[in-house]
N, C-alpha and C positions, 0 to 999 in steps of 0.2 A: 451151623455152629452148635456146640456139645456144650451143655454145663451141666458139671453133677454136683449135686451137696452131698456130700460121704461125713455127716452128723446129722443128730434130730436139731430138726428148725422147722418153721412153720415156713413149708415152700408154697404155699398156695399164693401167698403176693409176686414170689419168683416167674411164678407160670402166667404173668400179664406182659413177661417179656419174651413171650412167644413172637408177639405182635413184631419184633424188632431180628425175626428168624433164628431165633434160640428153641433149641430142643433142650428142656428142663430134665432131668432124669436125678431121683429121688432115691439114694443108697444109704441110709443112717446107719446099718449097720456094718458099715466098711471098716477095719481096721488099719492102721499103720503097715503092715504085714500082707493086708488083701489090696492095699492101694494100688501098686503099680499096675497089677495086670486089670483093675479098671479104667485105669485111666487114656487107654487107647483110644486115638478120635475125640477125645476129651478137650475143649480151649480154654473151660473156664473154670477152674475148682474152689468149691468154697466148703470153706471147713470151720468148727468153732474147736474140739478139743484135740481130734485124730492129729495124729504127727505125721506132718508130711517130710520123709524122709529124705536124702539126696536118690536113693534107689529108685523112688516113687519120681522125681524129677526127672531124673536121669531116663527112665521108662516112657516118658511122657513126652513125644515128638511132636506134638501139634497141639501143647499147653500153652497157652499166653499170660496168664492172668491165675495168680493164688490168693484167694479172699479169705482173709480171719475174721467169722464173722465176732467177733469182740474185740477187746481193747489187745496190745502186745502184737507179736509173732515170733515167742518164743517155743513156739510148736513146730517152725519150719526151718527148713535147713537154707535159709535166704541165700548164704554165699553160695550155694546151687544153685539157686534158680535166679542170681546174678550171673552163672557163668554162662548161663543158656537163654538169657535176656528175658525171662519170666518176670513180668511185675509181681509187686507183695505187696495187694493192699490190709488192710484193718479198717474196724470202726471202734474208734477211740471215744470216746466219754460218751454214748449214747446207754451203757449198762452205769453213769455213773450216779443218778440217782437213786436206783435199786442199791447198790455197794453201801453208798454214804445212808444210806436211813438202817441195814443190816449195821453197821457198824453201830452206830448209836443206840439200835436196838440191843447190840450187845453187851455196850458201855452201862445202860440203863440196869440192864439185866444183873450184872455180876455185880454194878452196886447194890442194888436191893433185892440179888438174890432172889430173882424171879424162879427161876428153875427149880432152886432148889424148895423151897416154899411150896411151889406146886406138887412139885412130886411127895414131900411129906403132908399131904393133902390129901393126895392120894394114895399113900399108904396109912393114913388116919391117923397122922399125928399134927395137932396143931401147935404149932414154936413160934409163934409169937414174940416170945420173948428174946430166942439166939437170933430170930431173923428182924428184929424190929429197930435196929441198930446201924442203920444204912448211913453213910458219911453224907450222902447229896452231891452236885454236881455245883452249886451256883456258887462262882467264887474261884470254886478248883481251876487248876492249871494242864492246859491239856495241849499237848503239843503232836501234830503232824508234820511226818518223814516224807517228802513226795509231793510235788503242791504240781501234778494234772490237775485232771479237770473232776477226778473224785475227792482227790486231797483237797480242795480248794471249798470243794461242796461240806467237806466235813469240819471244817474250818467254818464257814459259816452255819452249822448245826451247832455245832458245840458254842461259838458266840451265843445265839437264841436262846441256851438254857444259862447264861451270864458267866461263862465261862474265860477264861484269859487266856488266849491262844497265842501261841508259839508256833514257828514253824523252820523248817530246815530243808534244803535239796541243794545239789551240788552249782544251783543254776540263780536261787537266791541272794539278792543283796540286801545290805542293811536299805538303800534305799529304796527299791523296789518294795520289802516289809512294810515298810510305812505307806508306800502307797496302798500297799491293801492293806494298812489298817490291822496289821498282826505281826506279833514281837518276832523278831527275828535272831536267831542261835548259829553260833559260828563250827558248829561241827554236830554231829552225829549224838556223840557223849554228854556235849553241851546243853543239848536238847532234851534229853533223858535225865540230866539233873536235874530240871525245873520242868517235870513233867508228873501230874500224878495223872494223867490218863495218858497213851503215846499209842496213836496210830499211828500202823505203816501204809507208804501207800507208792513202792517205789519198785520201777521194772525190773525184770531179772538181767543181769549184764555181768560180765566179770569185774565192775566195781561195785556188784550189790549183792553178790552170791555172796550171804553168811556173811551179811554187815552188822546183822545185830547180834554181836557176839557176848560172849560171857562180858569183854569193858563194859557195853552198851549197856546190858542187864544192872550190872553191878551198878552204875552212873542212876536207876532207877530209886527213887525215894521207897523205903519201905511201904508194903502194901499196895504199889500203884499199880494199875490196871494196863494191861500188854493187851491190843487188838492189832491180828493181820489175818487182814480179805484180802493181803493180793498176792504173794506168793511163797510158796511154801520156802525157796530157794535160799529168800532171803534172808531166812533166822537161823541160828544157829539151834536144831532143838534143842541138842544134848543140854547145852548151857541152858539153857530156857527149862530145860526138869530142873537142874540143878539150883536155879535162881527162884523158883515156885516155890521151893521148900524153905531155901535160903531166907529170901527176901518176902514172903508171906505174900508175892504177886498175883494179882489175877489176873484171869488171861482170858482173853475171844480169841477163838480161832476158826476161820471160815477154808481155811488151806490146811493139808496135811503133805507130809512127806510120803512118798508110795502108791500114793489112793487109786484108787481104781477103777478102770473107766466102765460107764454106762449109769443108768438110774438107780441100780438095787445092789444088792450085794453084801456080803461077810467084810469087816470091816472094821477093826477097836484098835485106833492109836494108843499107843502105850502113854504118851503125855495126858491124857483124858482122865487118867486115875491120880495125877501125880501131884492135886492139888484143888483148889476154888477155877477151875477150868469149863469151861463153856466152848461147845465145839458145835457148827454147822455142816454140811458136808457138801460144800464148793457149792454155796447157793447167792451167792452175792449177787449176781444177776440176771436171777431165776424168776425174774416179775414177769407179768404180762405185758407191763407197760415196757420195759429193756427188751424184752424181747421181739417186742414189734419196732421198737424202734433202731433195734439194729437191722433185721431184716428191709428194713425200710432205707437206712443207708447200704445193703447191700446190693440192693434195687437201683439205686443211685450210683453207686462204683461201676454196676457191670452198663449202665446209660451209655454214661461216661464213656467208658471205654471201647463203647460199639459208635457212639455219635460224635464224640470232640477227640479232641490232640492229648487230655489229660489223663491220668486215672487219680481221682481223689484219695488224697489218703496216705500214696506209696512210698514204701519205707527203702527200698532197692534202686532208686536214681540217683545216680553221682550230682553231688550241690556242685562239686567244681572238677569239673574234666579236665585231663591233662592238655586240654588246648595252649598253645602261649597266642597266637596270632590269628586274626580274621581279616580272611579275604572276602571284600564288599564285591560282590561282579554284580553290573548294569548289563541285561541283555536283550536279547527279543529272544521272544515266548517262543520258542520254535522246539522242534524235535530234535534230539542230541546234545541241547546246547550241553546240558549239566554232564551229560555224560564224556565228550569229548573234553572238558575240563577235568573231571575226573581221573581222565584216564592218563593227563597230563602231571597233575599232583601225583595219583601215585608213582609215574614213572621215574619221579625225582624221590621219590622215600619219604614224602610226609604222608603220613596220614590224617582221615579226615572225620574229627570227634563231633561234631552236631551239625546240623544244618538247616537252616531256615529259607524258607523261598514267600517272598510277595507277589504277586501280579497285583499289575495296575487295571485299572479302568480301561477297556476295550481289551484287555487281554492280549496286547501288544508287545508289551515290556515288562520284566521284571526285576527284581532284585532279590539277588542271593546271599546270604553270608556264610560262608564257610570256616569254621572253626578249626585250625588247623595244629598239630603236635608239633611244628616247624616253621619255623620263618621262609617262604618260597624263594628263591634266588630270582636275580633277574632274567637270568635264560629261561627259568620258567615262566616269568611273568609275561615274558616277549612271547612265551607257545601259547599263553592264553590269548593274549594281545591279537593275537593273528588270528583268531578265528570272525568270520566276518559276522558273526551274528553277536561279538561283546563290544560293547560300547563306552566301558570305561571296569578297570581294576584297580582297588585299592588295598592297601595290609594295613592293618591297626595294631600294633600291639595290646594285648588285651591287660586289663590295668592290672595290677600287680601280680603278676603272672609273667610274663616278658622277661 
């Protein structure tokens, strides 16, 4: 069995899963473009930024398994590798301490104007005076978009420097807010009014492309501080140059629109001039310590998925299949049994969406359930009935579903 990493990652923990018959093979400099024609004899791909395209899916006949090694899989064309039964895992909140310390790092920053300070430092001028004038954090009102498991971290960072937290997601209630102990805002704008710092921290989806539009902006109290480390998708920028000037905002930005893949390169977003702006270049989770600890659950996804039933993580498994009924079959452990049922269900036209099998102690008997698209008639039940090796059939209708 094939896996290749097509990004830079530190594969040398990858290569202890040789031990479990994995040949590790090491391509960082693969592109979207050069993917498919590697991926032949390939089972297991793991990728952090390269876009795996439906082409590259589609190319890929003996793929099992697509790993993000970071949070998201807005890199992969999932409903592909849904239609060809390709797991999609990720590792979700293992970069989210590196994010949330970036983020406050930049909160800190555009308040007291770190950057700028130093670089007239370094052009030998001491300003003191225009830069000595920093508002402070303790007290201010700081509100995050997005309560994962980075929004949550950054929620209690901002608490620590005595900050009054707010927070908003589509998934938030007033009482669940309370239980963790942070005010809770009934919409996006709402949140933004009573916000003088407003991190984002919410996936890319078609209810979050370009949620923080010109309203959102505008709903910002003069002078307040805009930070987004998670994706470029989600701001509107135009409106965002426009509101910089407007509204006297300052802004962190660890995401750009267009950026460009690899380590180095030519590179100057036009928003970077358009005001008190601070920009990183997609390093939110470029620590040593995120970095190992995703590799470390990606070590664990591909275990997983060579030794158990599960794959941790996957974002591509239907929660509820179009099953309506489960037939419970009692049998003896013999050869055929599943299959001559089988072959019985589909002769009648249902089909058969999951299936679970027990064996008992001595390997005697088992039991089956069979998840089914269709209620079985009784003629069918009668061709199960007859075969000498079942010993009892039952149908459940499965609960609200039926």
């Amino acid at each position: 069995m094939r896996l290749l990493i097509a990004d830079k990652l530190d594969a040398s923990p990858l290569k202890e899963l040789a031990a479990l018959g994995l040949e590790v093979v090491y391509r960082p400099e693969l592109g979207a473009d050069e993917l498919p024609a590697a991926l032949a004899d390939v089972n297991i791909l793991v990728v952090r930024s390269t876009k795996v395209a439906r082409a590259a899916i589609e190319a890929a006949g003996s793929l099992n398994l697509i790993i993000r090694a970071g949070a998201g899989v807005n890199t992969i064309d999932v409903d592909a590798a849904s239609e060809r039964g390709v797991y999609v895992s990720n590792c979700p909140g293992r970069n989210a301490s590196a994010v949330a310390e970036l983020v406050m790092a930049l909160v800190l920053g555009l308040d007291r104007r770190i950057v700028d300070a130093t670089v007239g430092l370094r052009e030998g001028r001491w300003e003191k005076g225009a830069l000595g004038e920093a508002r402070g954090l303790r007290g201010r009102r700081f509100g995050v978009a997005g309560l994962g498991s980075i929004g949550r971290l950054v929620l209690d960072h901002a608490a620590s420097f005595g900050m009054e937290t707010r927070a908003w997601s589509r998934s938030l209630t007033p009482l669940r807010a309370r239980e963790i102990g942070v005010g809770h805002a009934a919409s996006l704008v709402a949140l933004a009014k009573v916000s003088d710092v407003l991190s984002l921290h919410l996936p890319v989806s078609q209810h979050t492309t370009r949620i923080v539009d010109s309203e959102v902006l505008d709903a910002l109290p003069d002078g307040a501080i805009l930070i987004n480390a998670a994706r470029a998708e989600i701001v509107d920028y135009e409106a965002l140059s426009l509101a910089i000037e407007k509204k006297g905002l300052r802004v962190g930005l660890d995401v750009f629109p267009d950026e460009p893949k690899g380590g180095a390169g030519a590179f100057r977003p036009a928003i970077i001039d358009r005001g008190l702006v601070y920009g990183t270049p997609h390093i939110g989770a470029s620590t040593e310590q995120a970095q190992r600890a995703i590799v470390e659950e990606v070590c664990r996804i591909v275990r997983a998925f060579l030794t158990e039933e599960d794959v941790p993580n996957v974002v591509n498994v239907c929660k509820q299949t179009p099953a309506r009924f489960c037939l419970v079959l009692r049998a003896r452990d013999r050869v055929g049994v599943l299959a001559n049922v089988s072959s019985v269900i589909k002769r009648h036209g249902i089909n058969i969406e999951e299936v679970t099998n027990t064996i008992f102690q001595g390997a005697v008997a088992a039991c089956t359930k069979l998840r089914l698209s269709g209620r079985p008639s009784e003629v069918c039940l009668a061709e199960i009935r007859a075969f000498e090796e079942v010993m009892h059939v039952d149908v459940i209708p499965l609960p609200n579903l039926a």
